[in-house]
C-alpha positions in Angstrom: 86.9 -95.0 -94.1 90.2 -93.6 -95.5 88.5 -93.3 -98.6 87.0 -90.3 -97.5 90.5 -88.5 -97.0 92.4 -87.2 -99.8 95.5 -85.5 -98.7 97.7 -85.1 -95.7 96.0 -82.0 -94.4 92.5 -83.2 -94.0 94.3 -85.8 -91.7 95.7 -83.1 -89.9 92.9 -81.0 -89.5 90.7 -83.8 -88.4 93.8 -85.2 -86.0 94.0 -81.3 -84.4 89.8 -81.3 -83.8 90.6 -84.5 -81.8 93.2 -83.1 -79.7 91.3 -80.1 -79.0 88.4 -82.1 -78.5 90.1 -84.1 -75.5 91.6 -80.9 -74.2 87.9 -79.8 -73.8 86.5 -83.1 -72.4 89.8 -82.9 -69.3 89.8 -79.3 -68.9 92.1 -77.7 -70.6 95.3 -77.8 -72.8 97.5 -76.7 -70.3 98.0 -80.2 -68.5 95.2 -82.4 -69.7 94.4 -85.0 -66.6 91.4 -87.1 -65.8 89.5 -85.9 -62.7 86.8 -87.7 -62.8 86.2 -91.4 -63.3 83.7 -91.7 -65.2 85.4 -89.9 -68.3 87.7 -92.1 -68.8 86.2 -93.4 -71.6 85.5 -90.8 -73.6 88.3 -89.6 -72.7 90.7 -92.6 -73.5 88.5 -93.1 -76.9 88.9 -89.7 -78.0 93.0 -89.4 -77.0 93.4 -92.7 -78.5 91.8 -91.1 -82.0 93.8 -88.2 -81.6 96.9 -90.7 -81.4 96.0 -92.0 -84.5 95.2 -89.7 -86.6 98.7 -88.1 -85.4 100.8 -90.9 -86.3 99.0 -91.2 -89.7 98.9 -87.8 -90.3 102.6 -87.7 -89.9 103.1 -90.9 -92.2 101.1 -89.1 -95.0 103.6 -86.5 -94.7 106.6 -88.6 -95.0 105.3 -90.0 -98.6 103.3 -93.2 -97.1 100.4 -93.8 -99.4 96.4 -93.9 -98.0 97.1 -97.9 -98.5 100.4 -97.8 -97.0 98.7 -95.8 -93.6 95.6 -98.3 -93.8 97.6 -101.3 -93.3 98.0 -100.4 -89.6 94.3 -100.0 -88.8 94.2 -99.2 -85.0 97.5 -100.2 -83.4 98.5 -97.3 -81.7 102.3 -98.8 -80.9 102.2 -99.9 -84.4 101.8 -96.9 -85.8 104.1 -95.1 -83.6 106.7 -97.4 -84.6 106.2 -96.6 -88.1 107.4 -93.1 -87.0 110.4 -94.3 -87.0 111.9 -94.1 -90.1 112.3 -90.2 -90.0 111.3 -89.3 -86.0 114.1 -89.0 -84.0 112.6 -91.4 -81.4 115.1 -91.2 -78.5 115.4 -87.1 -78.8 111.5 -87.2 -78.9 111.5 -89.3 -76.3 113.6 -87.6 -73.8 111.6 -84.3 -74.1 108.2 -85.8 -73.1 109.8 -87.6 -70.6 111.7 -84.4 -68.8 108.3 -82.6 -69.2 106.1 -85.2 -67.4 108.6 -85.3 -64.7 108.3 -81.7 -64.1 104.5 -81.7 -64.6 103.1 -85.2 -63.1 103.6 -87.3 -60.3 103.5 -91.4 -59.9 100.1 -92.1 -58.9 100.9 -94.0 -54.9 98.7 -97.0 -56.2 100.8 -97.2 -59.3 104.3 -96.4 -57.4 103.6 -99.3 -55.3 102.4 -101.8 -57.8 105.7 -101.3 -59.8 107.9 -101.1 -57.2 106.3 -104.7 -55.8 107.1 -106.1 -59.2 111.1 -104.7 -59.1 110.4 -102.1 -61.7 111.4 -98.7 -61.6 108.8 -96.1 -61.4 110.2 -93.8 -63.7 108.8 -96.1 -66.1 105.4 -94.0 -65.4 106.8 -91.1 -67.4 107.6 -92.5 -70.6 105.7 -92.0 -73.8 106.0 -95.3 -75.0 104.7 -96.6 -71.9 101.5 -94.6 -71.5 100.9 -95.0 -75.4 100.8 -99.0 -74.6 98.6 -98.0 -71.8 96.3 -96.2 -74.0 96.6 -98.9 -76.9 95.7 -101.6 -74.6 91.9 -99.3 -73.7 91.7 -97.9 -77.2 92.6 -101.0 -79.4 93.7 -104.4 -77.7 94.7 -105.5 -74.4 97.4 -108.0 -75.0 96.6 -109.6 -71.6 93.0 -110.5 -71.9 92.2 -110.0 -76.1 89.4 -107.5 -74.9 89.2 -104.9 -78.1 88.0 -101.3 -77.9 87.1 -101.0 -74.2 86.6 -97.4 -74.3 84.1 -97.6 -77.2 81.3 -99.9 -75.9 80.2 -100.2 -72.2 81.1 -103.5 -70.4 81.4 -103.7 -66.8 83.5 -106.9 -67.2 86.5 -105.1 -69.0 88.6 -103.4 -66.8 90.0 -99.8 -68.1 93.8 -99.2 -67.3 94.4 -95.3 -66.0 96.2 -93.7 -68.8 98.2 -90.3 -67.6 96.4 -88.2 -70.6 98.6 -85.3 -70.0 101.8 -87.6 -71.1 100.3 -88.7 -74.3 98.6 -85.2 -75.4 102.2 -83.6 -74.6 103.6 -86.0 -76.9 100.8 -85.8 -79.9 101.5 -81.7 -79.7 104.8 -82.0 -80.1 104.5 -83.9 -82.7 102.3 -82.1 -84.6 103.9 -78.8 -83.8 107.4 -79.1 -84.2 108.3 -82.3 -85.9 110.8 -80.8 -87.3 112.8 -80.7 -84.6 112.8 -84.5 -83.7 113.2 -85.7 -87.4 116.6 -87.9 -88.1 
């Protein structure tokens, strides 16, 4: 499929059509949640492609090759990871993080389950965190080895609730002012 793609910018246009695209499906770009439950796939499925056409947009960029980008395939942490090497990671981090804590709250459900376990909520508000979230529906669950569970219907494969609005904060910012997180 990377074939098909040429240059940095198709990635980028392609990666902002997603984005927009999920914007649509919750709402609005404002703060992108999930309302209703049976979106969550399309949802999940369309903010997990806008994820990785971000982070491989943004490797392109940084003078990876088509080959280099391909290499990852679908591993949304993977591929954030790869950021790495210029992305200020902890700066980045620390932005998303301050704006979900103004803009979201901890689900009670998800407050509770954490808590119960000896984790700290706060957790909940980190990019990383959601992004494994959204990995494990979009890619692989490293619990059960169920793959793409937003892309094909089975009622056996449980979805995890992924807080959109953390994630799409995070792809914006990256694709708007990377700049400003790079090392």
């Amino acid at each position: 499929m990377l074939e098909h793609f040429d240059d940095a910018s198709a990635f980028r246009r392609h990666a902002e059509e997603y984005i927009e695209a999920v914007e649509i499906l919750c709402g609005g770009a404002e703060r992108p949640q999930v309302t209703v439950a049976f979106l969550m796939a399309p949802i999940s499925n369309n903010l997990g492609i806008a994820a990785e056409l971000t982070f491989k947009t943004l490797l392109l960029e940084h003078g990876k090759s088509i080959a280099d980008v391909k290499r990852y395939g679908h591993n949304l942490t993977s591929l954030y990871s790869a950021l790495f090497f210029f992305l200020d990671q902890q700066k980045f981090e620390t932005d998303v993080e301050q704006h979900a804590k103004q803009f979201f709250s901890i689900p009670d459900q998800t407050n509770n389950k954490l808590t119960a376990k000896g984790i700290s909520p706060e957790i909940y508000f980190k990019f990383p965190n959601q992004l494994a979230t959204l990995n494990s529906n979009y890619y692989l669950d490293n619990d059960s080895d169920h793959r793409f569970r937003t892309r094909y219907p089975n009622t056996s494969k449980k979805k995890k609730i992924v807080e959109t609005g953390i994630v799409h904060y995070g792809l914006v910012k990256l694709m708007g002012s990377l700049e400003r997180y790079s090392n």
